[in-house]
C-alpha positions in Angstrom: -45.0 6.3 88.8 -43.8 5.9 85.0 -45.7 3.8 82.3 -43.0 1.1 82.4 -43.1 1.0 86.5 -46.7 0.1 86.0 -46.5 -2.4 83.4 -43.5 -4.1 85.9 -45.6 -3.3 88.5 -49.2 -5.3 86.6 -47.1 -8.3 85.7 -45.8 -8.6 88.6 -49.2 -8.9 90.2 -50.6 -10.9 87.6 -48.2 -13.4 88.3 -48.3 -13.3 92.1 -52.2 -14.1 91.4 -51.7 -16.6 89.4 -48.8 -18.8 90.9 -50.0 -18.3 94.1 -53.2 -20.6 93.0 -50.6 -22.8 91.5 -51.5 -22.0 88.1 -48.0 -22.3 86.9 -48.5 -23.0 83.2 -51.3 -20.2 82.9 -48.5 -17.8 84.3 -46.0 -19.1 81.7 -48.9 -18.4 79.0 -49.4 -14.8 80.5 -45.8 -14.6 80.3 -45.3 -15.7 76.5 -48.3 -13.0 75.7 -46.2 -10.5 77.7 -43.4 -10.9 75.0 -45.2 -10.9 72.0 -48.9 -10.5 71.3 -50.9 -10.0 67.8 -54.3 -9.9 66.9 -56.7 -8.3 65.0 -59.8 -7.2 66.4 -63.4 -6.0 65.5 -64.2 -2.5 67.3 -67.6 -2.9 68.1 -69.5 0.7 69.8 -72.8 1.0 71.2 -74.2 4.5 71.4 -75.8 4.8 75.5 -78.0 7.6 74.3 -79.6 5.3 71.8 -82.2 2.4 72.0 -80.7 -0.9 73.7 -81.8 -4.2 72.4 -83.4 -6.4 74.9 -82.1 -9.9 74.9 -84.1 -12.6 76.2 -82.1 -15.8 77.8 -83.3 -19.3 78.4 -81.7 -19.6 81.9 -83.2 -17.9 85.1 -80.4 -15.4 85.5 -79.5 -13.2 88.5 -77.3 -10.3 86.7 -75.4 -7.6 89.4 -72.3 -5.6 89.9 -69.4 -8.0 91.5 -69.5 -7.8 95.2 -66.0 -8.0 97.5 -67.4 -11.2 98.4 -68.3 -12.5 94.6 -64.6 -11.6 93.2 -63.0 -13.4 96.0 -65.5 -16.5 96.0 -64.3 -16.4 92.3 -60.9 -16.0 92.7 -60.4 -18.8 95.5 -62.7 -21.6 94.2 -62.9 -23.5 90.8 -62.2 -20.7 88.4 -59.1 -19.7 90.8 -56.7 -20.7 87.5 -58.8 -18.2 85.2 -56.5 -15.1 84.7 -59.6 -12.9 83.7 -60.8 -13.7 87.3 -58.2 -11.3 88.7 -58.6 -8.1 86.8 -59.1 -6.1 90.1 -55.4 -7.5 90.7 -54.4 -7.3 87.9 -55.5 -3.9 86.4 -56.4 -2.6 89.2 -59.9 -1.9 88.0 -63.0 -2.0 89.9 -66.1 -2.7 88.1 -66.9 -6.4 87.2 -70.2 -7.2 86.6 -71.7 -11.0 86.8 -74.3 -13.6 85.9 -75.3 -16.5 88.1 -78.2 -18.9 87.2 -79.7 -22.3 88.8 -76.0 -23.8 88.0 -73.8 -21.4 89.8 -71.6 -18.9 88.4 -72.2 -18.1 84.3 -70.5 -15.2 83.5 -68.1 -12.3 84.2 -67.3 -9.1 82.3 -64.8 -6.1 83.1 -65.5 -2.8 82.3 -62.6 -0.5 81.8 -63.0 3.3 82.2 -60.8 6.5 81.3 -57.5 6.5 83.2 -57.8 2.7 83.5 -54.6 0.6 82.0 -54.8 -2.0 79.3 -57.6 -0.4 77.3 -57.5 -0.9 73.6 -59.1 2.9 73.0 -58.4 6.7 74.5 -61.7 6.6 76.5 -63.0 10.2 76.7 -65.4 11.3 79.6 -68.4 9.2 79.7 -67.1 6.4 77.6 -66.3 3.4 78.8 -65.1 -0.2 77.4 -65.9 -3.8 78.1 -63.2 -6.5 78.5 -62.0 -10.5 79.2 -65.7 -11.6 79.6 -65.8 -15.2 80.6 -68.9 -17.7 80.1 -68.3 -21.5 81.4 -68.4 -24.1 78.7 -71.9 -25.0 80.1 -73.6 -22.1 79.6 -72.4 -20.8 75.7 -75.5 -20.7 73.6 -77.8 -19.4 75.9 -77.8 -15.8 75.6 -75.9 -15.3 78.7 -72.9 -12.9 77.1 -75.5 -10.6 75.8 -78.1 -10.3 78.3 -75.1 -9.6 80.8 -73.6 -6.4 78.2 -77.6 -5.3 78.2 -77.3 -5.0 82.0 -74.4 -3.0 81.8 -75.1 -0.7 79.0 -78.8 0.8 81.2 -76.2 0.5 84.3 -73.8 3.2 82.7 -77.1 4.9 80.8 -78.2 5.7 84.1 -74.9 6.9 85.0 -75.1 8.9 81.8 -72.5 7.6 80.1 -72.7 8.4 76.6 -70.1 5.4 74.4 -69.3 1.8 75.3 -66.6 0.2 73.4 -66.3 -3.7 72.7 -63.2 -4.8 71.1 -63.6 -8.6 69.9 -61.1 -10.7 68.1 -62.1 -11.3 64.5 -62.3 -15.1 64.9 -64.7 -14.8 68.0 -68.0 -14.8 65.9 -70.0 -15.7 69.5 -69.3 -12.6 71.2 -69.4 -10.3 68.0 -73.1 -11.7 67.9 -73.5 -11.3 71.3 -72.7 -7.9 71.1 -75.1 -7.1 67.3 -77.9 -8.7 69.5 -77.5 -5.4 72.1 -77.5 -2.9 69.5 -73.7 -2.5 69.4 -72.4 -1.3 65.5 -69.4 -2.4 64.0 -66.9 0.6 63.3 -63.7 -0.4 62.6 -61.0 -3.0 62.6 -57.6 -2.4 65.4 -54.3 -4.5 65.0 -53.2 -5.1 68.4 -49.4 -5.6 68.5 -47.5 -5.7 71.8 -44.1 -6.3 72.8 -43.3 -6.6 76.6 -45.9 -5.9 77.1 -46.1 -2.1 75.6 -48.7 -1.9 72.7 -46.6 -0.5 69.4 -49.2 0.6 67.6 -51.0 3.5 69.4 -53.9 3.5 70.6 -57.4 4.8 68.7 
């Protein structure tokens, strides 16, 4: 399949998910960022080989891998509407890691590997990058974004991945400390500029 069947092919998904929630004026957001998208993020990289920071959290969290049954509990029940919910449809990617505590449900974060779409970077072998994290309202400030990104950086270690790429928009001063408090290094700035969804500028 060509580049541009696949980009038909992921909005059309996308918006399947989404209106068939009911999430109409989310799909007409995804639509408008479909057309025309410009930001300019912070490439954050944390080096797998390296020490990783341990965070410490003020919640009693349960970190782990998303289950079949986690993404679909998420996807069906009160964070249906969230876009960033429906990656695995969306993408097609598989690996979604999340945070629960006493509360319920306090985080999810996507991590994109080579040969995966929508990636802001050329992912070598053994790199990987981490995308559309999510924390409820209720649980910012608690250490929650960072403790999950420590979970996942001695997941791939173990795996031995070798580079994990954040990319953060420049405004977002949470998750940029979020990702310092890991051990992640700022290396660089990335315009991102799409049009129809095709990114114009190319890729690092």
């Amino acid at each position: 399949m060509s580049e541009t069947k696949k980009k038909i092919a992921r909005l059309f998904r996308s918006g399947i998910s989404v209106l068939s929630t009911g999430g109409i004026w989310k799909f007409i957001k995804a639509l408008l960022l479909f057309f025309f998208r410009y930001e300019k993020l912070v490439i954050f990289q944390m080096d797998l080989k390296g020490n990783i920071n341990s965070v410490e959290s003020d919640l009693d969290l349960s970190i782990r891998k998303a289950t079949a049954d986690d993404l679909k509990n998420l996807q069906t029940g009160e964070y249906k509407y969230q876009m960033d919910m429906h990656r695995n449809i969306v993408d097609g990617v598989e690996d979604a890691f999340v945070a629960f505590s006493k509360g319920g449900f306090t985080h999810i974060v996507w991590v994109y590997y080579p040969g995966d779409p929508n990636r802001f970077i050329k992912l070598k072998p053994k790199e990987a990058e981490i995308k559309f994290g999510v924390t409820p309202l209720e649980f910012r400030g608690h250490n929650v974004y960072p403790k999950v990104v420590e979970y996942i950086c001695y997941y791939l270690k173990e795996k031995h991945y070798e580079k994990l790429y954040g990319f953060v928009v420049d405004d977002n001063r949470a998750s940029m400390r979020g990702l310092r408090k890991v051990g992640f290094k700022e290396i660089g700035q990335q315009t991102l500029l799409k049009l129809f969804g095709f990114q114009l500028l190319p890729r690092l």
